[in-house]
N, C-alpha and C positions, 0 to 999 in steps of 0.2 A: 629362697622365697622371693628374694627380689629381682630374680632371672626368670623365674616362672611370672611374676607381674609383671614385669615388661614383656614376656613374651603375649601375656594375654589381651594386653595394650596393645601389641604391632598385630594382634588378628584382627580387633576390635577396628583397629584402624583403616587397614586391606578392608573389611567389609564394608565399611561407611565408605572408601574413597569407589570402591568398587559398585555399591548401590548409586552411589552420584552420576557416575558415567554412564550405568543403564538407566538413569531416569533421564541422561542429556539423551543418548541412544533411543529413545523411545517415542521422546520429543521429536526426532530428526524423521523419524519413523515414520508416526501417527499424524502431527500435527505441527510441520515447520514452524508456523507463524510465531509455536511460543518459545522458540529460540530465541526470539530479538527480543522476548521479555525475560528470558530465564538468563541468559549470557551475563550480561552487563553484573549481576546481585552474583556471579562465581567469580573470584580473581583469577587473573591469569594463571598466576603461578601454582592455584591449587590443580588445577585444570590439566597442566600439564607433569603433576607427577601420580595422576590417576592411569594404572594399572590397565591393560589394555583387556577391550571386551573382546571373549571370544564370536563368534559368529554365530554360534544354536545360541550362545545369551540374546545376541540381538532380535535372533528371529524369534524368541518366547515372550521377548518385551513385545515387539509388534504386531504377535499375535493374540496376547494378553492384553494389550492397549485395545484392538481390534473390539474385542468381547467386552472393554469397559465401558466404549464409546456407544456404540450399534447392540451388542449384545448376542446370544448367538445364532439368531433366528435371522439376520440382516443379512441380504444378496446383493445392494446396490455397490458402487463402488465409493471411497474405497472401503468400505467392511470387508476383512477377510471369510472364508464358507467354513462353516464348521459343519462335520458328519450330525447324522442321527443322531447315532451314539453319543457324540458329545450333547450335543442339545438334551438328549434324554437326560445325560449325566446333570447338565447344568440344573433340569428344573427336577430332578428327584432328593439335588440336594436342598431343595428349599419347602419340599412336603407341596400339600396344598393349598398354595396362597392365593387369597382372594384378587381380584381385580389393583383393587386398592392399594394391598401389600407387596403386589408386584412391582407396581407402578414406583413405591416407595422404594423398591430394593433398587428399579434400576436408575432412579435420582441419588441413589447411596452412593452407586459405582459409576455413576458420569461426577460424581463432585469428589470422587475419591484418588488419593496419590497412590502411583504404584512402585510395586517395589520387586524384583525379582532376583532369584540364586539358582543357578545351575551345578547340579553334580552328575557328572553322566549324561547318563539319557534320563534323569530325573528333573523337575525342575520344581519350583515353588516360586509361587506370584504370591503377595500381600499386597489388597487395598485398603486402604487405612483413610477414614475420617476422624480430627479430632475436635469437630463439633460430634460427633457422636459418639464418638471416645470406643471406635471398633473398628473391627477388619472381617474383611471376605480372603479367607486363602482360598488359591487355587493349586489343585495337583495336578504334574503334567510329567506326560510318558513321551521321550522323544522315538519315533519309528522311523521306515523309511520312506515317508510321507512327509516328515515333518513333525511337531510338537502337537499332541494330542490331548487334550482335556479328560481329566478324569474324574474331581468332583469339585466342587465349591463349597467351603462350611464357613460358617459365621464364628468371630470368636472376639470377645470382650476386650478391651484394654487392660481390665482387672484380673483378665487370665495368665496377663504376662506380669503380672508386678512383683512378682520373685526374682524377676531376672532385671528389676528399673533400679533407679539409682538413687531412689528418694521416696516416699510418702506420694501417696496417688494425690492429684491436684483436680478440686472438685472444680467441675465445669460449668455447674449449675442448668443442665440443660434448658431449661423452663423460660430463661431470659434474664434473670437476674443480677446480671454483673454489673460493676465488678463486687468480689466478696469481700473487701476491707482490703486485702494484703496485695491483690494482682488485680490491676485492671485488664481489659479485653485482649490485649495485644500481645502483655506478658504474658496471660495462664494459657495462651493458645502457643506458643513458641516453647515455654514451660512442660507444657503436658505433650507439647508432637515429640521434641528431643529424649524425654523419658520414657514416651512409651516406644518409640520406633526405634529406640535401643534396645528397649527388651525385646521386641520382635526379632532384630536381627542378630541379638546374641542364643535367640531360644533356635535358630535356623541353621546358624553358624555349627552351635552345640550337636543340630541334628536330631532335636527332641519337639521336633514340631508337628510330628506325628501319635506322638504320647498326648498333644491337645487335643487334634483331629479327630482321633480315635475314639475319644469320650463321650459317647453322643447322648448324653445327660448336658452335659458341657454345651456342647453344639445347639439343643435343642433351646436351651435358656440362652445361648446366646441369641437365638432368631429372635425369638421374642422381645428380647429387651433392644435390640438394633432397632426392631421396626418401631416399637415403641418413643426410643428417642426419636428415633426421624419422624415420628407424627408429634410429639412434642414440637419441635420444631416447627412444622408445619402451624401448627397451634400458636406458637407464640407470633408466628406472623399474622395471624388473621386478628388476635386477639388485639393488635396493635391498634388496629384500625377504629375498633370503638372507645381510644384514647382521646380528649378534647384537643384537638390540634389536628390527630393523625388522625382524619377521615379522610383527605385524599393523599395517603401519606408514596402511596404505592404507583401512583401516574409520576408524583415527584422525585421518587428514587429512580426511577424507570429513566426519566430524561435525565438524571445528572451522572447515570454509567453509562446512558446512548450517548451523549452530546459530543460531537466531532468537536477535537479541541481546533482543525483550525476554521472553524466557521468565525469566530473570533472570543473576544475576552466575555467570560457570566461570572457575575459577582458572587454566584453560589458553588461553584466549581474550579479547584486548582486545577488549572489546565494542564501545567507542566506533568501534573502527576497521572490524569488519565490518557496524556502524552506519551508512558511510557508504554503503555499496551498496545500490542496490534490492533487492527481494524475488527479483525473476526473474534479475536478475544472478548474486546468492548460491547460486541451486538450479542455476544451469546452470555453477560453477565446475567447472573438473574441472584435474588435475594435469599438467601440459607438457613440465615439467621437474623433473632432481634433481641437487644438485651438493653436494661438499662441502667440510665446516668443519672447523677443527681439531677442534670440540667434538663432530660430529655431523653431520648430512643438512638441508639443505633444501629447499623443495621448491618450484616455479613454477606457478602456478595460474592459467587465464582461463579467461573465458566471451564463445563470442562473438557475444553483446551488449553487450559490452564489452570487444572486443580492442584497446583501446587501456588497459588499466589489467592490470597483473600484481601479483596477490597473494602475496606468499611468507610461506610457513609455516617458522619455525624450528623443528626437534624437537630437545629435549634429553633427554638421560636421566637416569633417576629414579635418587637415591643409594640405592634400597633394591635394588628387583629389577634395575635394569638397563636398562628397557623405557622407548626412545625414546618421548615423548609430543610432542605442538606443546608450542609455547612461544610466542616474541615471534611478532606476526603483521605488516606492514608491506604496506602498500598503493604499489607503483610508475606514477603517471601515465605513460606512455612520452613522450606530446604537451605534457605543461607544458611541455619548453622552445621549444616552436614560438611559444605565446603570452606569452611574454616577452620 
């Protein structure tokens, strides 16, 4: 028994060290820039005992980044082309979505981390948001063309919690937090390690198809995906008729633009939106809004960087009243993969 647990421990591990590499891989791929923010939060030494990617992994990563960023209807460079067929594939998996819903799915998949596995000429992408606490898989047929899309289904974080490692960790989509026990920083590091484990142990297993398959499953999955991500949307606008936060949103806007070396603002650690690239910084935009005893915070990514979430603390001023940023904190979601 404890030959067979250690052996399930060195899969467990190959998988995670191997998901890490094609998430640098893809980086390198899609969107250089967030190397010099991803690099520095991997130690070296984890870095170099990750498992070498083979070459159709690279090119599914960069064709699966492709479709997360652009989508698959995009011809400009760099968006890679996708056939008919695919594009058919892409929007038959999602029914008929209204303008709105669309809009939402493809703000779901520019803010979401990807993840991908190769067996063969098969492969599987998972994007995964755990402000929404879901994933978009993708199925893909490699030919001799190249890696080919086959469909897109939506599936729960709740789908996988047979295979997590702990009691699901409520998010409170609505804005809430923190819930007494984890404030914002912990239950989002909390809940990505738990659930992006069971993803890639239910992948690993090869029973990720037995999900797919279920389109009662799939179909409650769409729904409730789109659902939080208009939550969210909601709780952002709902901020604004807050006393304090009626210009809360011009405010947040300049303390993720502001070039740290124009010089020192009393509202902004510099050092910290220092560590982001330049393209990073201009394409932040807000995610999320949840609160504090003291006030609002707020979730910010860009995605060329949906693997790092910035949160803006606003506090209010003892004079007028008028919520400003405050502490600024930068959350890797993926450091603890590479540890």
């Amino acid at each position: 028994m404890a030959g067979e647990g250690k052996r399930r421990s060195d899969r467990s591990k190959r998988w995670v060290l191997g998901g890490a590499a094609r998430s640098l891989a893809l980086a390198l791929a899609c969107c250089a820039p967030v190397i010099a923010v991803a690099v520095p939060t991997v130690r070296p030494s984890s870095v170099r005992q990750l498992e070498p990617v083979s070459a159709s992994a690279v090119a599914l990563a960069a064709r699966a980044g492709s479709l997360r960023l652009f989508g698959p209807g995009a011809t400009h460079a760099p968006a890679q082309t996708f056939s008919d067929a695919e594009r058919r594939a892409a929007v038959a998996s999602f029914g008929n979505l209204s303008a709105v819903d669309r809009q939402m799915l493809t703000e779901f998949l520019r803010q979401s981390r990807q993840y991908v596995d190769v067996r063969g000429n098969r492969g599987v992408t998972g994007w995964w948001s755990p402000l929404v606490g879901a994933w978009i898989v993708g199925e893909w047929r490699l030919s001799r063309s190249g890696w080919q899309l086959e469909r897109l289904v939506p599936l729960l974080a709740e789908d996988f919690q047979p295979e997590t490692e702990g009691p699901p960790i409520d998010l409170s989509f609505a804005g809430d937090w923190p819930n007494g026990r984890l404030n914002a920083a912990a239950a989002l590091l909390a809940s990505d390690r738990i659930n992006v484990n069971g993803f890639k142990h239910v992948v690993a297993a090869r029973r990720i198809a037995v999900l797919t398959a279920n389109r009662a499953r799939t179909e409650r999955a769409q729904i409730i995906l789109l659902a939080r991500e208009a939550r969210l949307r909601l709780a952002l606008t709902q901020v604004a008729s807050e006393p304090g936060y009626e210009n809360y949103e011009s405010r947040l806007a300049d303390a993720l633009r502001i070039d740290p070396a124009e010089g020192p603002s009393p509202a902004v650690q510099r050092h910290v939106l220092a560590s982001l690239s330049s393209q990073v910084r201009a394409t932040l935009e807000p995610v999320m809004a949840f609160r504090r005893p003291s006030g609002f915070s707020f979730a910010a990514q860009s995605p060329f960087a949906p693997g790092l979430i910035v949160i803006v603390h606003f506090e209010r001023g003892a004079a007028d009243r008028s919520a400003r940023p405050g502490r600024i904190e930068i959350l890797p979601l993926f450091a603890w993969e590479a540890s």
